[in-house]
N, CA, C and O atoms as CSV, one atom per row, in Angstrom:
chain,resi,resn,atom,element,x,y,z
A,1,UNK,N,N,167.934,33.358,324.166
A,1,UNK,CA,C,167.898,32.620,325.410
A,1,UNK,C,C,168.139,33.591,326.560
A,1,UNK,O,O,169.032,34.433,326.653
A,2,UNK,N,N,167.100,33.284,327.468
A,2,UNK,CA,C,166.975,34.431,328.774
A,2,UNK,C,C,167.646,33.362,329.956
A,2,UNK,O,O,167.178,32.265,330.261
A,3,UNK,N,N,168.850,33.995,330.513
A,3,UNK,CA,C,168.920,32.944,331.657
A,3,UNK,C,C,168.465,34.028,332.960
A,3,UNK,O,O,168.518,35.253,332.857
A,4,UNK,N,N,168.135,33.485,333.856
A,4,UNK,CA,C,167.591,34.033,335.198
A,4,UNK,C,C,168.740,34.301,336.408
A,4,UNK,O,O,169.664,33.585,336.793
A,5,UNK,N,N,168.293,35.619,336.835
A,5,UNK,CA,C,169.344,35.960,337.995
A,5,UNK,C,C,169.498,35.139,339.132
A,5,UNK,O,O,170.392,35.415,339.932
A,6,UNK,N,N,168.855,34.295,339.298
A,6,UNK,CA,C,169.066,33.482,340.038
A,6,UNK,C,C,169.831,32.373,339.395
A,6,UNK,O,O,170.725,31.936,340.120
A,7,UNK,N,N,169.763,32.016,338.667
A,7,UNK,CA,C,170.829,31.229,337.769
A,7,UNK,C,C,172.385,31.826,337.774
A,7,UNK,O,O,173.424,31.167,337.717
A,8,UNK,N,N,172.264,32.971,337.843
A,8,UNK,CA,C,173.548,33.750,337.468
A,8,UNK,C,C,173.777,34.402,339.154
A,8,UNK,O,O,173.673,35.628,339.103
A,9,UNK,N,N,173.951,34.091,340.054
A,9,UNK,CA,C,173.810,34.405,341.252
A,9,UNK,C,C,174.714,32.700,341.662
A,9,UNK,O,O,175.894,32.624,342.005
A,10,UNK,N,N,173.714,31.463,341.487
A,10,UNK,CA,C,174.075,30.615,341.687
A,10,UNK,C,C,175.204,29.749,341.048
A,10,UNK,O,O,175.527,28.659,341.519
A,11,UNK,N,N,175.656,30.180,340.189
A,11,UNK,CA,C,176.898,30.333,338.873
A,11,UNK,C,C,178.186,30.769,339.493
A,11,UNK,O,O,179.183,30.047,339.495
A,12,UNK,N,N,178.142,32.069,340.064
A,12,UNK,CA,C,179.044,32.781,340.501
A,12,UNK,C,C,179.046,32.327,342.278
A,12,UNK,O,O,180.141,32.374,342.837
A,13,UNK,N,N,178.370,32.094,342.733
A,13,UNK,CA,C,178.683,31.184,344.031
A,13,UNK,C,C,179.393,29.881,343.859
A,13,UNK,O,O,180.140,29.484,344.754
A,14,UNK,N,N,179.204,29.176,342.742
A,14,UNK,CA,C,179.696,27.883,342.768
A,14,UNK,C,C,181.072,28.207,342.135
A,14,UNK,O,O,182.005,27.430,342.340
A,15,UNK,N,N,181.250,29.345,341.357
A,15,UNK,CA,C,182.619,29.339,340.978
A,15,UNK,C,C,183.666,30.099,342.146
A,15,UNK,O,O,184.884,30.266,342.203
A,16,UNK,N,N,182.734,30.388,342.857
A,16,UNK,CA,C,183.548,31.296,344.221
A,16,UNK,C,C,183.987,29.857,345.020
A,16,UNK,O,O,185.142,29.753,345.434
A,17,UNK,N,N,183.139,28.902,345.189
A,17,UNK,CA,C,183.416,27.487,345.745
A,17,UNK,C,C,184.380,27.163,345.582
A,17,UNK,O,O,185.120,26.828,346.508
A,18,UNK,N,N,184.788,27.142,344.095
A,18,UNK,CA,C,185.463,25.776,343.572
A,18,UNK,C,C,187.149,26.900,343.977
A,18,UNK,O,O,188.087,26.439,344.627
A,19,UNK,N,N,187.124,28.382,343.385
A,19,UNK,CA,C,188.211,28.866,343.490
A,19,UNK,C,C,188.752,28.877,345.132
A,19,UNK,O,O,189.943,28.861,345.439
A,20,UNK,N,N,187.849,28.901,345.907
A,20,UNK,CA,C,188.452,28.603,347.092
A,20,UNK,C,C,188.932,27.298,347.425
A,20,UNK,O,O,189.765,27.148,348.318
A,21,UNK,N,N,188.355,26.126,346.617
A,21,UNK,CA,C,188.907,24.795,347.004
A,21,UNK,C,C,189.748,24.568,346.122
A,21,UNK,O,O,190.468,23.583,346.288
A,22,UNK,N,N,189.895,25.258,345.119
A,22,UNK,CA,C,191.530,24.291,344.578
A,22,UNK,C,C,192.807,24.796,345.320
A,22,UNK,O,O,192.903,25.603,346.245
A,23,UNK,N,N,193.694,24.138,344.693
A,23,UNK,CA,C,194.878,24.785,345.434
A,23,UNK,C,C,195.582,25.370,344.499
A,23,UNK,O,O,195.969,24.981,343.397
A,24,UNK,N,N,195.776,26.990,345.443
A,24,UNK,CA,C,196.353,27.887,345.026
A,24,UNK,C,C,197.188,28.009,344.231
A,24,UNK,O,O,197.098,28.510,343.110
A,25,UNK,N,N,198.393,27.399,344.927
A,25,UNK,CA,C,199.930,26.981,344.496
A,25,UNK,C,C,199.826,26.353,343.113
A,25,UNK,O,O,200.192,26.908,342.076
A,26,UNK,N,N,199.385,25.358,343.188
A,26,UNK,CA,C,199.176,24.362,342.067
A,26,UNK,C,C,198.615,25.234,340.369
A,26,UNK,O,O,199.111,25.111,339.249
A,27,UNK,N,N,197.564,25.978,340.778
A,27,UNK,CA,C,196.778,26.923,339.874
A,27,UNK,C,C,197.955,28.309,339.328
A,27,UNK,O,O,198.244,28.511,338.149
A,28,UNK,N,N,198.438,29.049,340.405
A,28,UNK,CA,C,199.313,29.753,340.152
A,28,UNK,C,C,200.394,29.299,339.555
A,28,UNK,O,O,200.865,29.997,338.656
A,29,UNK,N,N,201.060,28.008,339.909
A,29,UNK,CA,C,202.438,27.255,338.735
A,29,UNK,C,C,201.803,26.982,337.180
A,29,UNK,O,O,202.406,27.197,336.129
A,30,UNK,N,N,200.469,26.470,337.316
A,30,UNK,CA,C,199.927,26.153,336.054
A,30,UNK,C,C,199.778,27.370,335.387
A,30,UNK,O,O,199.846,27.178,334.173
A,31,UNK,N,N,199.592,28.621,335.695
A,31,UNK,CA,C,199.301,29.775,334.641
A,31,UNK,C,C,200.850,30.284,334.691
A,31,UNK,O,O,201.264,31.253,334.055
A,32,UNK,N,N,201.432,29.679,335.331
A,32,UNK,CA,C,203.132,30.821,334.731
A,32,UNK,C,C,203.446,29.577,333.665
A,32,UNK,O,O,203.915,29.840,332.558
A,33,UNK,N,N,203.211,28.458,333.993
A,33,UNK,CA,C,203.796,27.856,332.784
A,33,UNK,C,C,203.320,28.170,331.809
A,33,UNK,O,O,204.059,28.296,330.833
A,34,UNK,N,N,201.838,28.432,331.673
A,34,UNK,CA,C,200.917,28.415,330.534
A,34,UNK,C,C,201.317,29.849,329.966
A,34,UNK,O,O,201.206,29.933,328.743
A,35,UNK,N,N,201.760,30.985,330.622
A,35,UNK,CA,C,201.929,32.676,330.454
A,35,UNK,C,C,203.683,32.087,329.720
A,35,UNK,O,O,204.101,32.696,328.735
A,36,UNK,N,N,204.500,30.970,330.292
A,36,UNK,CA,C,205.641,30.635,329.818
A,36,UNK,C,C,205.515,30.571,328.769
A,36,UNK,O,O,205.824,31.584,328.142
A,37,UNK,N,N,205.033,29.453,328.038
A,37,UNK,CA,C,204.662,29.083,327.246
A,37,UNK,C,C,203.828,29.944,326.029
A,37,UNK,O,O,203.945,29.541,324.872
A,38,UNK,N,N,202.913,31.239,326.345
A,38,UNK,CA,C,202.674,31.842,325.671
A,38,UNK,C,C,204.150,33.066,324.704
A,38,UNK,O,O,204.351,33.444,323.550
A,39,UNK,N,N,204.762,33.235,325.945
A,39,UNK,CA,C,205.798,33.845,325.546
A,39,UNK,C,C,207.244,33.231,324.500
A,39,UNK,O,O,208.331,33.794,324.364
A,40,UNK,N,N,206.889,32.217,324.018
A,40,UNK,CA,C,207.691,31.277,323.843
A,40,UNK,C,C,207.378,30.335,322.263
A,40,UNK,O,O,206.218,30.688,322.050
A,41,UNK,N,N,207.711,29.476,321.213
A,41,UNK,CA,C,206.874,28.978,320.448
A,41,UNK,C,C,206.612,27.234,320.954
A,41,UNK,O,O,206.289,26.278,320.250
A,42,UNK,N,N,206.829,27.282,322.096
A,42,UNK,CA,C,206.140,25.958,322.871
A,42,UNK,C,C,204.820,25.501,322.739
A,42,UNK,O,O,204.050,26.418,323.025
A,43,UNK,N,N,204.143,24.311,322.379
A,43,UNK,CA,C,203.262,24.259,322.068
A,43,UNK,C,C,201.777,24.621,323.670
A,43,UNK,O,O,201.847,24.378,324.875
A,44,UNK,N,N,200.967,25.082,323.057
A,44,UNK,CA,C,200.226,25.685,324.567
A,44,UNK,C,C,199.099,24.831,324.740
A,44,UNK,O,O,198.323,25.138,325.645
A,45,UNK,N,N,198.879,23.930,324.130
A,45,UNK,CA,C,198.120,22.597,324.783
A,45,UNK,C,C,198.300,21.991,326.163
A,45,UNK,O,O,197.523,22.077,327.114
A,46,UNK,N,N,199.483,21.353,326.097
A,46,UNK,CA,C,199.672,20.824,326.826
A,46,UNK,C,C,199.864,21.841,328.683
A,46,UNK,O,O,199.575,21.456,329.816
A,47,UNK,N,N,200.381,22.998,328.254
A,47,UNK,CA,C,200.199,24.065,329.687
A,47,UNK,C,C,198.463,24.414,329.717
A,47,UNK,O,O,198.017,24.782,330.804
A,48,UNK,N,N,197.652,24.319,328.730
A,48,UNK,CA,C,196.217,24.562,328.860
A,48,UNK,C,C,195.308,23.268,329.615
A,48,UNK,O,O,194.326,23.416,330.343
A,49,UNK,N,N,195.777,22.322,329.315
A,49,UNK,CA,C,195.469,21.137,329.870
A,49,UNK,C,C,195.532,21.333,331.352
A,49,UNK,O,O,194.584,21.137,332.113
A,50,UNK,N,N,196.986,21.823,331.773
A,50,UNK,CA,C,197.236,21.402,333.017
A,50,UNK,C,C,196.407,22.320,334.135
A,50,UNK,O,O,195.854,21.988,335.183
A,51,UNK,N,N,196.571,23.800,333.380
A,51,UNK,CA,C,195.969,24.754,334.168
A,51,UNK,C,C,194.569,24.004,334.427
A,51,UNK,O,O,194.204,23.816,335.587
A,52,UNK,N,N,193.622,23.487,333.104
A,52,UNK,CA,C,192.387,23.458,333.541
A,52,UNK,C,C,192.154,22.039,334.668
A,52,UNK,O,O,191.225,22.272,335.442
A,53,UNK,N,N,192.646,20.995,334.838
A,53,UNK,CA,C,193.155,20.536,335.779
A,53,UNK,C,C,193.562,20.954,337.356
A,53,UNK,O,O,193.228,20.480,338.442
A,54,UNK,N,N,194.224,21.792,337.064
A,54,UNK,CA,C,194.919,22.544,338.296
A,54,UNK,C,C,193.206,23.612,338.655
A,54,UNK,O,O,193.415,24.611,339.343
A,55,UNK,N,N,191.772,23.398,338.238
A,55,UNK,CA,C,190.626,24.195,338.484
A,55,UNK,C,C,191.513,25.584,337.806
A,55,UNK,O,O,192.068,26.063,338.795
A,56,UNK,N,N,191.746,26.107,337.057
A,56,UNK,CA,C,192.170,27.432,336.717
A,56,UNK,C,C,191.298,27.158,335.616
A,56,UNK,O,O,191.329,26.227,334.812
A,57,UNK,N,N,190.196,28.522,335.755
A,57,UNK,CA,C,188.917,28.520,334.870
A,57,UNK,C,C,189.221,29.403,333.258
A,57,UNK,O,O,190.091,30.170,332.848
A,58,UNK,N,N,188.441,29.017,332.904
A,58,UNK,CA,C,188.720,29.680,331.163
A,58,UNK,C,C,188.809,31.085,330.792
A,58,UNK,O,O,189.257,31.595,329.764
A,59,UNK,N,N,188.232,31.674,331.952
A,59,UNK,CA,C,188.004,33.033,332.134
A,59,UNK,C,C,189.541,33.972,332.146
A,59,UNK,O,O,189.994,34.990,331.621
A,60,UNK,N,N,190.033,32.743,333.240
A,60,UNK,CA,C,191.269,33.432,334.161
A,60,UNK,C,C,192.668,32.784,332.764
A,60,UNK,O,O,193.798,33.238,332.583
A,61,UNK,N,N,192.072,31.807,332.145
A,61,UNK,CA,C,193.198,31.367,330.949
A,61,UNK,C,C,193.254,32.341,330.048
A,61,UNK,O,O,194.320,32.688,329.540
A,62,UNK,N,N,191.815,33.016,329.687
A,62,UNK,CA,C,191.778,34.013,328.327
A,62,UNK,C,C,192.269,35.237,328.582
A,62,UNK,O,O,192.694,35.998,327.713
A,63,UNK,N,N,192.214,35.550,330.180
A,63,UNK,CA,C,192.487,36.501,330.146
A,63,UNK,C,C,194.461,37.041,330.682
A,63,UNK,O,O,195.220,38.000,330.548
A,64,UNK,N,N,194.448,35.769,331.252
A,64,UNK,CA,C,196.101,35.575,331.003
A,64,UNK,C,C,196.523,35.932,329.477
A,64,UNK,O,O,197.363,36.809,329.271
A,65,UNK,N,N,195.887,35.194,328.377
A,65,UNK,CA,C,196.918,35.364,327.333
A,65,UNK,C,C,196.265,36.464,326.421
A,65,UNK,O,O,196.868,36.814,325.406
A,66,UNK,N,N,194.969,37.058,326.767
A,66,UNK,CA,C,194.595,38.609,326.512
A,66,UNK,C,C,196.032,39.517,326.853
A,66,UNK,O,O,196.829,40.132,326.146
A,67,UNK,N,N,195.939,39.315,327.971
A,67,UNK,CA,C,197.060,40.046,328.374
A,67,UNK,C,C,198.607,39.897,327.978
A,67,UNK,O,O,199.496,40.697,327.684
A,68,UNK,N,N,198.563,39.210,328.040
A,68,UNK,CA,C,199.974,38.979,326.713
A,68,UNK,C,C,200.272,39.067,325.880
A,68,UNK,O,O,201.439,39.212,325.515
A,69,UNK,N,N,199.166,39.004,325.146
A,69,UNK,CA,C,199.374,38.992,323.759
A,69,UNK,C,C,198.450,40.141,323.084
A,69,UNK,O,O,198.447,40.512,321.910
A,70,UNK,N,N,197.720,40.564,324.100
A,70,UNK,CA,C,196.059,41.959,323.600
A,70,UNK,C,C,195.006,40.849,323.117
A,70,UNK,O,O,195.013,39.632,323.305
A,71,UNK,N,N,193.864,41.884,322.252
A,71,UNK,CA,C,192.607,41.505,322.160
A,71,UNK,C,C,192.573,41.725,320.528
A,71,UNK,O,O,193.102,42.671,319.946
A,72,UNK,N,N,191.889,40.727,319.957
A,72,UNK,CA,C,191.941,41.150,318.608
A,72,UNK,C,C,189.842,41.459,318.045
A,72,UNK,O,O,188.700,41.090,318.318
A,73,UNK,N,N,190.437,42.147,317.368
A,73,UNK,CA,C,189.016,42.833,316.727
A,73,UNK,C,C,189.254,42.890,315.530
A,73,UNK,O,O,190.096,43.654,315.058
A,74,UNK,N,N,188.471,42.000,314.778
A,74,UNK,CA,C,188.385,42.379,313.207
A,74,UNK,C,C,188.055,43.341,312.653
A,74,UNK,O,O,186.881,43.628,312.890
A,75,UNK,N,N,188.780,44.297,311.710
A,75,UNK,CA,C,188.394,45.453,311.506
A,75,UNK,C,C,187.209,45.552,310.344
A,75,UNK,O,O,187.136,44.588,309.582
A,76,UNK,N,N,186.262,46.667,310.153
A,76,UNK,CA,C,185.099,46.142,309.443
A,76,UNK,C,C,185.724,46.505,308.098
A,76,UNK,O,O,186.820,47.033,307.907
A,77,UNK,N,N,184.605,46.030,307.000
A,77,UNK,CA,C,184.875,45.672,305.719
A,77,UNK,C,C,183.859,45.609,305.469
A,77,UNK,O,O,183.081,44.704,305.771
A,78,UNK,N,N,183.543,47.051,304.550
A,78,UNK,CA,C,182.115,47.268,303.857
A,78,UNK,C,C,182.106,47.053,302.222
A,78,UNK,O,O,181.062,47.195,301.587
């Protein structure tokens, strides 16, 4: 599947939209709870919920708990 630069132009404008219209505050409390919660054995549903609610995109969730926790890569097996 080929998607078009204009597709991907208009993608990244609308997500520039939306991050300017949510509110900040709200988005920023939702990822410390959710970064709380990673640090913690609290269940992370319920802080994943809220962030995505609060407009905090999947991008900015994965890469919160990338960062917390690293990146995993299966190692190969021939």
């Amino acid at each position: 599947m080929r998607v078009s630069h204009e597709v991907e132009v208009s993608q990244v404008r609308e997500l520039g939209r939306r991050r300017a219209a949510r509110d900040a505050a709200a988005a920023d409390a939702a990822m410390a709870a959710l970064i709380s919660a990673a640090r913690s054995s609290e269940n992370m549903i319920p802080p994943m919920i809220a962030a995505a609610s609060a407009e905090v995109t999947l991008g900015e969730i994965c890469g919160a708990l990338r960062a917390e926790w690293g990146g995993y890569a299966e190692a190969p097996a021939f």
